[in-house]
matplotlib code that plots the C-alpha trace (Angstrom):
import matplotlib.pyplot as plt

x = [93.2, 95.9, 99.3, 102.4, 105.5, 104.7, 101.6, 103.4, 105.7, 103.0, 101.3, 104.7, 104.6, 101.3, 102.0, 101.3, 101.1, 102.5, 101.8, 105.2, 105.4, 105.1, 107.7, 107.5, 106.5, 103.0, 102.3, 98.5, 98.3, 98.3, 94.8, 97.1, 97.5, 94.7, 95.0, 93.5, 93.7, 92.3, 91.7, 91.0, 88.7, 90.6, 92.6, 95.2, 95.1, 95.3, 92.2, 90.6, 87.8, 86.6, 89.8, 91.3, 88.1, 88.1, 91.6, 91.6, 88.8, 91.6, 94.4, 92.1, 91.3, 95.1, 95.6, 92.8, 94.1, 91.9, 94.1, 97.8, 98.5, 97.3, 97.8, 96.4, 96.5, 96.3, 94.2, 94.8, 92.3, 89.1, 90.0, 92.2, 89.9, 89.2, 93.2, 93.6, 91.1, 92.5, 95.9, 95.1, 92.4, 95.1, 97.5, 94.9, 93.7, 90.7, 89.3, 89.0, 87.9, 86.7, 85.9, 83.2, 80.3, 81.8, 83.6, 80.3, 80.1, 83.7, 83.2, 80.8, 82.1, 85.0, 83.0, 81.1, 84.6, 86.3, 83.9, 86.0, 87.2, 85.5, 84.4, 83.5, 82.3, 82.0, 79.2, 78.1, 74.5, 73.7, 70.7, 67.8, 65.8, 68.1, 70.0, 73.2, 76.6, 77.1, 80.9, 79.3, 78.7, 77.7, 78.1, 75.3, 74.5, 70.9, 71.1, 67.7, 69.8, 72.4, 69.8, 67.9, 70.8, 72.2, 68.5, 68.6, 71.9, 70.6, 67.5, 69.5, 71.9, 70.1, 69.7, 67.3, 64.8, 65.9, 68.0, 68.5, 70.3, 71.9, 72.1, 72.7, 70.0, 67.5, 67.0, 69.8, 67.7, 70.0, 70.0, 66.3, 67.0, 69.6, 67.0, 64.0, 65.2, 66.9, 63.7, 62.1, 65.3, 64.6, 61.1, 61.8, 63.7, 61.0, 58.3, 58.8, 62.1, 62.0, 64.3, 64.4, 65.9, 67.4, 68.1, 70.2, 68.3, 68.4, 71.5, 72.7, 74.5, 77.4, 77.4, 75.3, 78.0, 80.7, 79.3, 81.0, 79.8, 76.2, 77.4, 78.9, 75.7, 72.9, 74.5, 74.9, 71.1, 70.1, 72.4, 70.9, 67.4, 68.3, 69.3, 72.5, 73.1, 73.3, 73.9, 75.5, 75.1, 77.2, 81.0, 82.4, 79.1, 77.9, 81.4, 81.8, 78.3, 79.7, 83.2, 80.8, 78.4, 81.7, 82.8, 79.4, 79.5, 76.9, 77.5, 78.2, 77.2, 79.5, 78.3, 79.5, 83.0, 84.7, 85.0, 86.9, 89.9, 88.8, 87.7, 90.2, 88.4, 85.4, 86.7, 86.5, 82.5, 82.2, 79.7, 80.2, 80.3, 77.3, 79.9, 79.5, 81.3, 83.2, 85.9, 84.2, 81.7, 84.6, 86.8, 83.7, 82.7, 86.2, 85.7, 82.3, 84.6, 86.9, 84.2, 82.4, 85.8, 83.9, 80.4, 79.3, 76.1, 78.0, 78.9, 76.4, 76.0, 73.9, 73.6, 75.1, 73.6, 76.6, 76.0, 76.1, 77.3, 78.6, 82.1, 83.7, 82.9, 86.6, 87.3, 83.5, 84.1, 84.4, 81.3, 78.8, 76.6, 77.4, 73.4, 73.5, 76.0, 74.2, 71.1, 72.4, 74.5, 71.3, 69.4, 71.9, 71.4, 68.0, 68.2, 70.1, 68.6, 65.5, 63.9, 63.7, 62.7, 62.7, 59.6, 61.4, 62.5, 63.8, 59.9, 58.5, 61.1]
y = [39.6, 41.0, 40.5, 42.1, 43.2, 43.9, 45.5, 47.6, 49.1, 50.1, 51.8, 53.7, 54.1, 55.8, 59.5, 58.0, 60.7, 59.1, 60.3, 62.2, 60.4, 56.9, 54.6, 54.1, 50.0, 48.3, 45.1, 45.5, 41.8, 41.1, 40.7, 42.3, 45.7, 47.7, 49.8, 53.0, 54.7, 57.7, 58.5, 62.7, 63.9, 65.8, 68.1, 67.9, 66.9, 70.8, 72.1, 73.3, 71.3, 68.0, 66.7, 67.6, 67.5, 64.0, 62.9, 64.9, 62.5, 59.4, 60.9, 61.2, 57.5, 56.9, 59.6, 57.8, 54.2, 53.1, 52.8, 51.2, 52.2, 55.2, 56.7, 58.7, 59.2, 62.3, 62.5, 64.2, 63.1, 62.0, 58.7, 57.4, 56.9, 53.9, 52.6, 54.5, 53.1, 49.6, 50.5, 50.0, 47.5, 45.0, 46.1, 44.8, 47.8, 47.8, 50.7, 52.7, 56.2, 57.8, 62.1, 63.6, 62.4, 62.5, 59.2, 57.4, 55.3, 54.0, 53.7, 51.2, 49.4, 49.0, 47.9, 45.0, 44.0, 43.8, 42.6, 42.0, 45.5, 48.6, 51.5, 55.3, 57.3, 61.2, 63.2, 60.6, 59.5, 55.6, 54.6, 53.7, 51.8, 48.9, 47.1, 48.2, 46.6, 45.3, 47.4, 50.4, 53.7, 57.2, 60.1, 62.4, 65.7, 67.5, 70.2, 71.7, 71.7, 73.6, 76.2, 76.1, 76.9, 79.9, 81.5, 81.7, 83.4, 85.8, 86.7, 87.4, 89.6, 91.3, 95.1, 96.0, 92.9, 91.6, 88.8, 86.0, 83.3, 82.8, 79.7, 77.6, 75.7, 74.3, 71.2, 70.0, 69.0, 69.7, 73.5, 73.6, 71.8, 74.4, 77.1, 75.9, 75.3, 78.9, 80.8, 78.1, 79.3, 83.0, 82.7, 80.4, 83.5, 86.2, 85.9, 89.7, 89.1, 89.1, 86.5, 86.0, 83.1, 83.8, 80.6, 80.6, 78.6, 80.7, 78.2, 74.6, 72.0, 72.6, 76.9, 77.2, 76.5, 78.1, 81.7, 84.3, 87.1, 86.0, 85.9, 88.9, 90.5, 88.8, 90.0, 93.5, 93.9, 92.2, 94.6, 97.5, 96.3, 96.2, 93.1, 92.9, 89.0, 86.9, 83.2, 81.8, 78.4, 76.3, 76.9, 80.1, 81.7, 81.2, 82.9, 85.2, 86.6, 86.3, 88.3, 90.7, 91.0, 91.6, 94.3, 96.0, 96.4, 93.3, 89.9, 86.7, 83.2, 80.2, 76.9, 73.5, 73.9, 77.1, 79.5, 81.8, 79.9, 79.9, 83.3, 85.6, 88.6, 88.1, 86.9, 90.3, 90.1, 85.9, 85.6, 82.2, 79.3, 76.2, 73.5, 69.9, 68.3, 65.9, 64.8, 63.8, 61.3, 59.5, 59.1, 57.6, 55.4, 53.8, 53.0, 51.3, 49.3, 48.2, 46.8, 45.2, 43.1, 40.5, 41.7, 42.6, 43.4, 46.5, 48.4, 50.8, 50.5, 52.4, 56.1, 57.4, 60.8, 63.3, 66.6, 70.4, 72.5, 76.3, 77.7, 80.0, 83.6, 84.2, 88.4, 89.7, 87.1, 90.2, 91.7, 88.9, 89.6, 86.4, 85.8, 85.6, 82.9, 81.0, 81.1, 79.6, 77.1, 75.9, 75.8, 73.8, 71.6, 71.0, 70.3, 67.7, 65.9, 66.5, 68.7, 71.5, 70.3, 71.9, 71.4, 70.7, 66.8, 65.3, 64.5, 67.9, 70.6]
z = [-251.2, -249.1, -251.1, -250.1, -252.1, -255.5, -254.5, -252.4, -254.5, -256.7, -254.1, -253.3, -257.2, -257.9, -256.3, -252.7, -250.0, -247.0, -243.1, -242.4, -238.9, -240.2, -241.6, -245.8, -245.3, -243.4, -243.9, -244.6, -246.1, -242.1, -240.8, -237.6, -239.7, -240.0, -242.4, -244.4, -247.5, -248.6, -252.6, -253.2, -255.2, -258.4, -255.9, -253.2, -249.4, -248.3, -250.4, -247.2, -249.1, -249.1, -249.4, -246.4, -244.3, -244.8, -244.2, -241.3, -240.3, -241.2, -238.9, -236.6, -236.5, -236.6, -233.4, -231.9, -232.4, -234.6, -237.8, -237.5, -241.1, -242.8, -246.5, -249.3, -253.2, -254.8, -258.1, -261.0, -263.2, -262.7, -265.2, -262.8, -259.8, -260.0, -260.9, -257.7, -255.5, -256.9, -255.5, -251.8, -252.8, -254.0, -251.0, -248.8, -247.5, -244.7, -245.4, -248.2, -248.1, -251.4, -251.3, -253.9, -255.4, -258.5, -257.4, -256.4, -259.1, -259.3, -255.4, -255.7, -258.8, -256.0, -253.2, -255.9, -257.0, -253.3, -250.8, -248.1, -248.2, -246.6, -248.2, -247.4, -250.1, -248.1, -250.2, -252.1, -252.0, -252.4, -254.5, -252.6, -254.7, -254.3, -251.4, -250.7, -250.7, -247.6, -247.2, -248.9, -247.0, -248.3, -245.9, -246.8, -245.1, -245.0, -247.7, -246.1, -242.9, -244.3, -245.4, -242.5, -240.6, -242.9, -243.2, -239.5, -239.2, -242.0, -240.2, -236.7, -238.5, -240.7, -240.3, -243.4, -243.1, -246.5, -246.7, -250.0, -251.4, -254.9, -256.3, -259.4, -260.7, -259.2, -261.7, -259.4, -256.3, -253.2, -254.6, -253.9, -250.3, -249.9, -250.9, -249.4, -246.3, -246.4, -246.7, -244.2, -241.6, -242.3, -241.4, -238.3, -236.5, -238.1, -240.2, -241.1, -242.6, -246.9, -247.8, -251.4, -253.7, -257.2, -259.3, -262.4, -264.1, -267.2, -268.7, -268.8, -265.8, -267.8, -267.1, -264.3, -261.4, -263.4, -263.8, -261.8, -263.6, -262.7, -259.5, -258.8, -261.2, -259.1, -256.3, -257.0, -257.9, -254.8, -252.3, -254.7, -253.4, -249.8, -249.2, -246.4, -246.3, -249.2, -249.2, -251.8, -253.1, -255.7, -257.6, -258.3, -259.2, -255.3, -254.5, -256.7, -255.1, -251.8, -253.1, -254.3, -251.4, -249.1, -251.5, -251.2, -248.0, -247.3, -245.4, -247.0, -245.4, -247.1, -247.8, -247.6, -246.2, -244.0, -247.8, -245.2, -246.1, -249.8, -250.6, -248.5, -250.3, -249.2, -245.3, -244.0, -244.1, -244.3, -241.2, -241.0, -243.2, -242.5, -243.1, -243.7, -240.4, -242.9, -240.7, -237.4, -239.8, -241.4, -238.2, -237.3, -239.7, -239.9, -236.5, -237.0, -239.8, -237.7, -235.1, -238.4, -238.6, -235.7, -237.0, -240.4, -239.1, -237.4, -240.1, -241.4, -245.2, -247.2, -246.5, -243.6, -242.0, -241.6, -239.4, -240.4, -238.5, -238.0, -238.8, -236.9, -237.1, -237.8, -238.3, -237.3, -233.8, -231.5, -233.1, -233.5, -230.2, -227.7, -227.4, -231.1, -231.0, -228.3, -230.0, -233.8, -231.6, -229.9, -232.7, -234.5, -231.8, -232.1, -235.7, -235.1, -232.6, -234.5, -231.9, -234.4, -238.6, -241.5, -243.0, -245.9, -247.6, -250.6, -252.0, -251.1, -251.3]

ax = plt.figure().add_subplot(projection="3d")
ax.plot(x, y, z, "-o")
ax.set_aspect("equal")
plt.show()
């Protein structure tokens, strides 16, 4: 499995992003070497996205010690991931780490076709109605979590007692999660507090994520009616109703990743962002590969649980209260450890 030259020059070949502190040559065909590749999602390293969340999670295994070798692939089109994933593969690559669950299936068509490499698919559910490849793992986060967690910081913040979420459809099941568990935050904090949902359900898969103007429309009605905080959920139509609520006078509450860094319109009232922690989950699980190299038994395949977390408060820091802080901090702390649940799962959402 772990040739050297030719292989090598075709990784070198194929639009190979190399670490800037590392030398341009590894010999990953040595069971020595241990090496790790990272394929993006259709995007670059620096999308202050996915992408970058997780190969921040690779140096960090390499700062750490846990990788000798590290190195990534930028792709373009979604045709070429698995080409790209094959790249490392046949270089003898350890680990490879694939980002978006629009590469879950050429993940695992990977992971059937190299068993002795390992793989880490971030965002991407595994099936479980079946067993899992034994080099597979999924990172998934708790979209009811998420929710949970930007409910509560809508209810704390809110001066008018109306809070809501937009969101794309809701025959995409992690929307409902994120919805659900929004309203079930919301109440956590104060029963009192009216926090509304508002699906665009109205249109196909195809439109629903990629409607701004519904966005920015949904929005507008909402802040008419009183509502201060809006949460919004999936593409440019959850933006463009956080851009909107900004511009209104309103607060926003990203999702997913820090959209502080990704909607610089709407930063100036962006409370906070309930991020997926991407990067400490894959530093981690290339680590748990790298024990599974004596034990196979050590690695954890299937569906891995990643933590959510808060983003910073960035420009409204100075004027979020401190026991407001404390309070979302702790209570993300609970959720995790399970102290504090939603109420809210996959079969009932």
């Amino acid at each position: 499995m772990k040739n050297q030259y030719l292989l090598l020059v075709l990784v070198l070949a194929a639009a190979l992003v190399l670490p800037g502190c590392a030398s341009r040559s590894s010999n990953c065909a040595s069971p020595e070497v241990f090496c790790v590749g990272l394929v993006t999602e259709v995007g670059r390293l620096d999308d202050h996205a996915y992408n970058q969340a997780a190969w921040d999670g690779v140096k960090q295994a390499k700062s750490a010690k846990t990788a000798d070798w590290i190195a990534s692939i930028e792709s373009v089109d979604a045709r070429d991931y698995g080409e790209n994933i094959a790249v490392f593969a046949d270089a003898g690559y350890d680990v490879i780490v694939t980002v978006g669950s629009e590469m879950g299936d050429a993940t695992r068509s990977a992971a059937g076709k190299y068993p002795g490499t390992y793989f880490i698919g971030v965002d991407q559910s595994e099936p479980t109605d079946q067993a899992p490849a034994p080099n597979l793992a999924g990172v998934v986060f708790p979209a009811d979590q998420i929710g949970f967690l930007a409910g509560a910081a809508a209810a704390l913040v809110s001066q008018t007692g109306k809070v809501a979420a937009v969101c794309v459809s809701q025959e995409w099941l992690p929307v409902q999660l994120y919805a659900r568990g929004f309203q079930a935050g919301a109440e956590y904090i104060d029963v009192q507090v009216d926090a509304s949902v508002v699906f665009h359900d109205e249109v196909g898969l195809e439109k629903t994520f990629i409607d701004p103007e519904w966005g920015a429309a949904t929005a507008n009605a909402l802040v008419d009616q009183g509502v201060d905080v809006i949460f919004g959920v999936g593409g440019t139509t959850g933006s463009e109703a956080l851009v909107t609520a900004s511009k209104r006078g309103a607060y926003g509450i990203g999702v997913d990743i820090d959209e502080y860094f990704t909607l610089p319109v709407a930063a100036p009232r962006l409370l906070t962002s309930v991020i997926k922690n991407i990067t400490p989950a894959t530093a981690d699980l290339i680590g748990r590969a790298k024990d599974a190299q004596a034990d196979l038994a050590l690695f954890p395949a299937g569906n891995y649980p990643g933590e959510v977390g808060l983003a910073s408060f960035h420009d409204l820091e100075a004027t979020v209260p401190a026991a407001l802080k404390v309070r979302l901090a702790e209570l993300n702390q609970a959720l995790v450890s399970g102290q504090v649940r939603t109420g809210i799962s996959e079969s009932n959402p």
